[in-house]
Each structure stands twice: as structure tokens, then as C-alpha cells.
ROBAMI-290301 format. One record per residue: residue in one letter; y, x, z of N, C-alpha, C in turn. Coordinates in pm, whole numbers, plus 32768, in hexadecimal, padded with zeros to 4 digits. Layout:
% ROBAMI-290301
AYXZYXZYXZ;...
% end
This chain:
% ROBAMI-290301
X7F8980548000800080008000807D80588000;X80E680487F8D8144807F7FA081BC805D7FF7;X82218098800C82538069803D82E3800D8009;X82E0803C7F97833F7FC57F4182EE7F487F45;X82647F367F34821A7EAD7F1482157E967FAC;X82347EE18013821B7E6C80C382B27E3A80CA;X83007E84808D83A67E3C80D183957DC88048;X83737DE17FC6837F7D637F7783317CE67F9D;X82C67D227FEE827C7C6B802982A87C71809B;X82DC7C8880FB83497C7C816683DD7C0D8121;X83FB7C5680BA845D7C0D80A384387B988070;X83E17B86800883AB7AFE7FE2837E7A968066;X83537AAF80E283607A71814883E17A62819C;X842F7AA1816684AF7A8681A684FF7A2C8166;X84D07A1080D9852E79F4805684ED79268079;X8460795180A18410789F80D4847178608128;X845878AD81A384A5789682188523784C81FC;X857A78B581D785E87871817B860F77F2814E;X85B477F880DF85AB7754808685A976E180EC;X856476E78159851176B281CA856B76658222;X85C876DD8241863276CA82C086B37691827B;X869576B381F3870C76838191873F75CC81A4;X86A075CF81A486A7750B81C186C874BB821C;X86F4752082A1871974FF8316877475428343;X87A875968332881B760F8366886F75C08399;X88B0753883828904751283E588CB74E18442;X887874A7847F8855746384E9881A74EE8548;X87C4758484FC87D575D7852F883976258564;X88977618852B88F3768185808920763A85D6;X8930759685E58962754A8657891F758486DE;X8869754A86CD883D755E8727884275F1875C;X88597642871D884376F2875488DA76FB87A8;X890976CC879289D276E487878A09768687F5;X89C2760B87E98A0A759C88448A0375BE88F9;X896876098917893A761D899989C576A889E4;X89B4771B89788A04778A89CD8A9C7750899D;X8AD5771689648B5876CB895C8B9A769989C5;X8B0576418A3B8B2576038A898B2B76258AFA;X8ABF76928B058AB776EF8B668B7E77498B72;X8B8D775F8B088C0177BA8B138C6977698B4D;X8C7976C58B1D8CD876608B598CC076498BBE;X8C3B76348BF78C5475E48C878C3F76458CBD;X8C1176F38CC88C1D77258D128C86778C8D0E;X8C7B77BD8CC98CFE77F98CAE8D8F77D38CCD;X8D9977398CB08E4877268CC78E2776AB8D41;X8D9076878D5D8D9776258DCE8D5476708E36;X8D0C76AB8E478CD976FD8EC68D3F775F8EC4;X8D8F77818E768D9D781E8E698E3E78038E96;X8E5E77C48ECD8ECD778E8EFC8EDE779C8FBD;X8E5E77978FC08E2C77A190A08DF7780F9082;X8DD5789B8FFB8D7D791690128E10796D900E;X8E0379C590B28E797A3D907E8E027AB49077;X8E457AF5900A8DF57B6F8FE28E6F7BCE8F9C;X8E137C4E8F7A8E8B7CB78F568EB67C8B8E9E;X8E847C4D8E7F8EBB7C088E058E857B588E09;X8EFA7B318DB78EE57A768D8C8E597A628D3F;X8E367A038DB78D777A088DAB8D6679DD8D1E;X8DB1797B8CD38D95795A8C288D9B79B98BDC;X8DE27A288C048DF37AE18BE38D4E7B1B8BFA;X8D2E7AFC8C528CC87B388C958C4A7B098C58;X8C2A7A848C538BAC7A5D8C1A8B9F7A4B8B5F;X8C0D7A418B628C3F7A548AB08BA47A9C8A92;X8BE27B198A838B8B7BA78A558AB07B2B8A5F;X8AB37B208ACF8A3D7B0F8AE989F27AB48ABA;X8A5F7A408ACE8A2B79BB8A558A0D7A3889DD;X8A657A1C89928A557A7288EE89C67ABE8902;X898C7AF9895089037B52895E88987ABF8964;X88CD7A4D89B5884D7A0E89BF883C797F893A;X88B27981892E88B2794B889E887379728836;X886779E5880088047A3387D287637A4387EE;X87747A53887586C17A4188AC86B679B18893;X86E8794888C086AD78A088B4866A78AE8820;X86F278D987B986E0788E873D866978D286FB;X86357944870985DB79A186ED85367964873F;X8551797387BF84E67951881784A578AB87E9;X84E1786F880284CE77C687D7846877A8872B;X84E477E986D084A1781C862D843A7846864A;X841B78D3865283A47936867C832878AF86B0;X83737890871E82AA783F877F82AE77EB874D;X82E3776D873A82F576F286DF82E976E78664;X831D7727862B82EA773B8586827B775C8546;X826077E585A681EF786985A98175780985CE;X817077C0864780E37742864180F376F98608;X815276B98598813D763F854F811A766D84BC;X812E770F848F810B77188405806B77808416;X8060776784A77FBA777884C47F59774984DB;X7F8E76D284FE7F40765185727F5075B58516;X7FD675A884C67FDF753484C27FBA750A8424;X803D758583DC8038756D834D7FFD75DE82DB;X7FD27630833A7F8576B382CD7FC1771B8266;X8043771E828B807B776C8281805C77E6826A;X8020782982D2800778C782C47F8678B68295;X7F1D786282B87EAC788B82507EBB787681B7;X7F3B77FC81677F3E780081037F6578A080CB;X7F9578FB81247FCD798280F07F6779DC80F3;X7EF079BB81407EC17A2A815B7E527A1980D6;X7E5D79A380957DF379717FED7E3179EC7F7B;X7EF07A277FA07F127A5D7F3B7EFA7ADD7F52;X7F3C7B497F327F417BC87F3D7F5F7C417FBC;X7FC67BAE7FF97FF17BC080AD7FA27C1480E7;X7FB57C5C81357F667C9D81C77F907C528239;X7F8C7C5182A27F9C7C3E835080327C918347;X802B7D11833B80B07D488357810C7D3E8320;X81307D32829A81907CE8822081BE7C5A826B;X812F7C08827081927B8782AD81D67B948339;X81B07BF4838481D37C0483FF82557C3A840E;X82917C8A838B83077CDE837383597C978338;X831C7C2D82CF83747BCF82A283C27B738319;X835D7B438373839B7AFE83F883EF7B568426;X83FE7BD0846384357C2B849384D47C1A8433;X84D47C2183BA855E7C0E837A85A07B8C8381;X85657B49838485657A93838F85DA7AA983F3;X85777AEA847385DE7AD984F486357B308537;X86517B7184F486967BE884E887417B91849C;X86D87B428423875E7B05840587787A6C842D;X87307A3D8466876C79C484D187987A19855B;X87997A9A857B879E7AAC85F5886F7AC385F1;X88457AF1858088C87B2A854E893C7AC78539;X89237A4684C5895279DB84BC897779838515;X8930796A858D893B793285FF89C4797B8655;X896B79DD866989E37A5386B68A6A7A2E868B;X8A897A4F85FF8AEA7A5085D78B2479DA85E0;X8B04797085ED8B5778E785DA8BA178EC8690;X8B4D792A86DE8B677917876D8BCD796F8767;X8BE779F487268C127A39872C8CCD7A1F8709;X8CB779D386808D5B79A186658D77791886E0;X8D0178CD87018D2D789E877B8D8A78DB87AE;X8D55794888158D7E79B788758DFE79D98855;X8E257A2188068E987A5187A78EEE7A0687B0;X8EE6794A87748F3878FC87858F8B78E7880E;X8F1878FD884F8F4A78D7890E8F98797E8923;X8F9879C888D0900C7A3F88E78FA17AA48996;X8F417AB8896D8EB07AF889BC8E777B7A89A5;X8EBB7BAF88F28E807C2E88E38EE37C5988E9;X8EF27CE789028F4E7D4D892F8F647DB98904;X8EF47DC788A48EC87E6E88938E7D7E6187DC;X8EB07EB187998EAE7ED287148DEB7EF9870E;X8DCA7F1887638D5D7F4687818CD67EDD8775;X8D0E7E5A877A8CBA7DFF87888C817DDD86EF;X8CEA7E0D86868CA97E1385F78C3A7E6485F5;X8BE17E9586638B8A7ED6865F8AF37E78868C;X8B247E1D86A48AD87DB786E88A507D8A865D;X8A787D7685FF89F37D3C859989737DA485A9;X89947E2585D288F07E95860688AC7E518665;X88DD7E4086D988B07E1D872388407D758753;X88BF7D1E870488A37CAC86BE87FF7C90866F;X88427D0D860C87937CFA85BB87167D2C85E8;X874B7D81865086997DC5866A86867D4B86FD;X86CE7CFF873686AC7C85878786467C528739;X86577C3286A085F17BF68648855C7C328656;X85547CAC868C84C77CFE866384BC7CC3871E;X850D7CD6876B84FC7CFB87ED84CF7C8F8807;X85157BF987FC84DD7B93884884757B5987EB;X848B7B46875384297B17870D83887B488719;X837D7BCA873E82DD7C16874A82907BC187C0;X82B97BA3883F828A7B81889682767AE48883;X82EE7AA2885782C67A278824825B7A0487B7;X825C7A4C874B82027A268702818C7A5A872E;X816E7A91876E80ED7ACF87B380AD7A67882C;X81197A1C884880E3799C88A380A37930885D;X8110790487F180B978CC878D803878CC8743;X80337934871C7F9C796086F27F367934877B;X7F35795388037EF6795F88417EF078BF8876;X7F54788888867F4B77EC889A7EE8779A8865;X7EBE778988BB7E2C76F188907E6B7675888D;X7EE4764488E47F2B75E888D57FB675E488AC;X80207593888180A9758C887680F5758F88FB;X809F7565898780CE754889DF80BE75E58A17;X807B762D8A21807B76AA8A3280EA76FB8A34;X811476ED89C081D3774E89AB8211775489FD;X820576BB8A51825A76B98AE5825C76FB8B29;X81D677388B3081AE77868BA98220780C8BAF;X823478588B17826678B68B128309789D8B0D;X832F780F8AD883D577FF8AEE840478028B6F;X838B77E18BE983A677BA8C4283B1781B8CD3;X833D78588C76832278EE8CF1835B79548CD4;X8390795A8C4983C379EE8C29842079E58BCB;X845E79928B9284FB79768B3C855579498BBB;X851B78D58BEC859778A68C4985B5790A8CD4;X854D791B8D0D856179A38D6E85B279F08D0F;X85977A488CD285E47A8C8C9C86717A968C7D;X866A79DC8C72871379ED8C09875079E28C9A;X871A79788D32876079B08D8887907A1B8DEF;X873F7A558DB1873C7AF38E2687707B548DE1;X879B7B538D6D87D17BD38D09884C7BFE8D0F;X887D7BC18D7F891D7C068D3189657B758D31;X89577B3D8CDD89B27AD58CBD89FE7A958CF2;X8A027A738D748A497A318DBF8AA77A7C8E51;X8A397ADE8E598A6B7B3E8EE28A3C7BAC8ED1;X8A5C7BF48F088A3E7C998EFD89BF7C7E8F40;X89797CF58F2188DF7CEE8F7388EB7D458FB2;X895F7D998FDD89237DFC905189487E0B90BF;X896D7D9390EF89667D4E918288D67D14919E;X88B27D03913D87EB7CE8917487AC7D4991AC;X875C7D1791EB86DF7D91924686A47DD991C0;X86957E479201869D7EBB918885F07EC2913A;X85AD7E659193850F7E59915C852C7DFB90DC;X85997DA190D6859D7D36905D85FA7D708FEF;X86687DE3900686AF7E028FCC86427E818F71;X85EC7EB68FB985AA7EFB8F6785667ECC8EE2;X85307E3F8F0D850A7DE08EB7853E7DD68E3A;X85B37DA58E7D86437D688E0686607DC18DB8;X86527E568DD7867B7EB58D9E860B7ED58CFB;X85C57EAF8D25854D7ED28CBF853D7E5C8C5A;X85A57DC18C7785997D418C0186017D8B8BA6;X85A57D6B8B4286137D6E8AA786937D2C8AAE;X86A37CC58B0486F87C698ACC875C7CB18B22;X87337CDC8BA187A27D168BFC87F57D8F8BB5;X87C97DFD8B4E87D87E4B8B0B88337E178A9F;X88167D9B8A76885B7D6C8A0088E67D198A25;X88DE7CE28AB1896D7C948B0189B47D1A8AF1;X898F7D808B3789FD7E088B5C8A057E478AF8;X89C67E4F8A7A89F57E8489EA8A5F7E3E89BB;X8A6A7DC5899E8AAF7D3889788B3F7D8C89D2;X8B3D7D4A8A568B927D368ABF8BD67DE08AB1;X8BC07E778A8E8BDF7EDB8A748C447EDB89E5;X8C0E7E9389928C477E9889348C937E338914;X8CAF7DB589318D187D5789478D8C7DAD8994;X8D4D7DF38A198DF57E058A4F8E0F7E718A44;X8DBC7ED789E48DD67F5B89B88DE87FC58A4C;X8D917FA48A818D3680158B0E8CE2804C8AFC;X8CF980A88A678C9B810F8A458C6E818D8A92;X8BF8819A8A908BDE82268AEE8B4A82258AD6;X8B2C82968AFF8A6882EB8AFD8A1F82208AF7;X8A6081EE8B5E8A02817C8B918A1B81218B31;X8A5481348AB38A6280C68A5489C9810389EF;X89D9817589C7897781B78967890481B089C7;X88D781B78A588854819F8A87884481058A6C;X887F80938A85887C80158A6F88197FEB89C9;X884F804889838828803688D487BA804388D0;X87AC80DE8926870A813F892B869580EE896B;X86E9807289BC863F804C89F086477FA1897F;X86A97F84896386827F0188EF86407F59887C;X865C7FE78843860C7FFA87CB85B77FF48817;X857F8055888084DE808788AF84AD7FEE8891;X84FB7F9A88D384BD7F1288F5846C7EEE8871;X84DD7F0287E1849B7ECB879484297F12872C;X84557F7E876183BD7FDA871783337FD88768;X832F7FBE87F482CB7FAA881A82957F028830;X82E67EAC882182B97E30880682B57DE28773;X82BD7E5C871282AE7E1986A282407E208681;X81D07E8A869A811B7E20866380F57DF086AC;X812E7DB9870380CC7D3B877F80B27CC48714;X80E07C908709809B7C1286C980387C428633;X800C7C92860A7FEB7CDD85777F587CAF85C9;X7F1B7CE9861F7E937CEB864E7E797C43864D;X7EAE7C02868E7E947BAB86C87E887B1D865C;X7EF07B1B860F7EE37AF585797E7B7AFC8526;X7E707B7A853F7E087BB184D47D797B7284E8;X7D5F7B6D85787CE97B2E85C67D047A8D8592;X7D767A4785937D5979C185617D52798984EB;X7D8B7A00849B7D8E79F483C47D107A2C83C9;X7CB97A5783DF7C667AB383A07BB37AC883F5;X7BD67A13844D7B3F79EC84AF7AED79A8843E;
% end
């Protein structure tokens, strides 16, 4: 396999995808867009009104929404989609009749959400902007970070999928390990007033890495700890990008 012919069936699964989301893109970006919108209003200018802190808390959680806006719209796609074009409508086995491999379609997903991770982001992002939130020239640096969220949160999601026997299953993982996550990361309060056994924790979620990348480069508080922030979302996404390849492969190919 060359490697011009794996990025050309990568892209031909990205090019599906596409057509796909084409038919719905407005009611999608509502739902991805409408949740951290609201979060930023009622907490931001209605909690954030009784929070004193060393900056205006709608200042403060800005940055972090924008990181989890990205994980929802990625994470949700990824497990939801990922079991319905496995489980429901045959999707990936109709690909696996053509020329496809496991890893092509797996890379094609990987670009998919790389560019919903991105698209999403960005709509939150001129949000932000509008409310007069970014600060720093620096934040045009933000679409890197953005797209490898696509490899970062999408690998683990679609790897649930595959493994799901039921639809009701997914929950398990929105529930135990997206929503923990999105509240313990950063987003709302600093984490290092926590007991230092949970902060060690926090330290090691992607998403916490990706609030303080965001939140660095919105208010242009560049330093060593902006470039370690990057270093553990790539690691993140080079070592969670063949998790789901095995596991796939076991359900195209029983």
C-alpha cells in the first residue's frame, strides 16, 4: 500500500462523510453550538456575576467552552455514528466489499473530525470574539490544536463503538468519562486548589491540556507551559490513533 493510495481512500471517506452531514449541517451545528452558547450565558454573565476571581469568569471559561465544544461535537459523531454505520445501516461493511482496509477508513474518520472538530470550534470561536474575549493575536494559532482534538477524542470514541453490543452502552462512556472530564478540566475553576491525588489525575485528561492550550492562547500567556500543553494533545493523538483499527477489524472481518 502506498502511501498516496491510503490518504486517497481516507479522503474518499471523508469526501462520504461530507455529502452525509451536508443534508443536515444546519440542525447540526445548532445542536453542537446551542449547549456551550448557553453554558457561556448563564454562566458566564449569570453565575459569573457572585464569582470574584483574578479575571471576569465569562473571560475565564470562554477559552474552555471552545476546547469542549470541540470534544462534544467529535465525541457524540465518533460513538453515535461509528455504532450506527456498524450496527444499524452497514456502512463500514459496505466498504470493506471495496478496496478499503480497516486503517484508510479509520483515517478517513480521523479527517472527518479533525474537520468538524475544527468547524465547530470555529463558529464558538467568532462567538467569543464577538463578546470582545480574545486578547491575543496568538489565538490564530488555535485550528492545530482544534484538529488533532479530532484524532484525540474521536479514537476512543470510535473504539467504544466498535466494542458496544448495545446503543445504550455509549452512555456508559459519555457518562463516566466525557462528562467527568468536561467537569474537572479546567473549565470552570482552576484545579489546583484540589487535593493533589485528583489534580494529578486532571493533569493527565486531554481535555485539561486542551482548556489551558485554548485559555494560553486567547489571552496570549505564552511560555514553556503553552508548548508542553501541545506536546501531550499530539502524544495524545499519536498514541490513541490505532485504538479503534484492532477492534474494528475484529468486527469487519468475523
Amino acid at each position: 500500500m502506498t502511501r498516496g493510495r491510503f490518504w486517497r481512500s481516507a479522503g474518499a471517506i471523508w469526501w462520504r462523510n461530507f455529502l452525509s452531514w451536508r443534508k443536515f449541517w444546519r440542525s447540526s451545528i445548532l445542536l453542537n453550538f446551542g449547549e456551550p452558547l448557553t453554558n457561556l450565558l448563564a454562566l458566564g454573565m449569570g453565575l459569573g456575576a457572585y464569582v470574584t476571581m483574578g479575571v471576569p469568569f465569562l473571560q475565564f471559561i470562554a477559552p474552555g467552552l471552545l476546547a469542549v465544544t470541540s470534544m462534544n461535537a467529535v465525541t457524540f459523531d465518533s460513538g453515535f455514528e461509528g455504532y450506527d454505520r456498524l450496527n444499524a445501516n452497514g456502512v463500514y461493511q459496505s466498504m470493506m466489499t471495496s478496496p478499503l482496509t480497516v486503517p484508510e477508513i479509520v483515517a478517513g474518520e480521523y479527517l472527518w473530525e479533525a474537520t468538524r472538530s475544527l468547524l465547530y470550534g470555529a463558529v464558538f470561536f467568532i462567538v467569543v470574539l464577538a463578546f470582545g474575549l480574545v486578547h491575543s493575536a496568538w489565538a490564530a494559532l488555535l485550528p492545530v490544536p482544534l484538529m488533532l482534538f479530532g484524532v484525540v477524542f474521536a479514537a476512543p470514541a470510535l473504539y467504544v463503538a466498535a466494542r458496544a453490543k448495545t446503543h445504550e452502552q455509549l452512555f456508559y462512556y459519555f457518562s463516566l468519562v466525557i462528562t467527568p472530564m468536561f467537569m474537572f478540566s479546567g473549565v470552570f475553576f482552576p484545579v489546583n486548589h484540589l487535593p493533589w491525588y485528583i489534580v494529578d489525575i486532571i493533569y493527565a485528561l486531554p481535555l485539561y491540556h486542551g482548556v489551558s492550550l485554548a485559555r494560553e492562547l486567547m489571552t496570549g500567556q505564552i511560555s514553556i507551559v503553552c508548548l508542553w500543553n501541545f506536546l501531550w494533545i499530539l502524544g495524545y493523538a499519536a498514541v490513541l490513533a490505532y485504538l479503534p483499527v484492532k477492534a474494528l477489524e475484529r468486527r469487519l472481518t468475523a
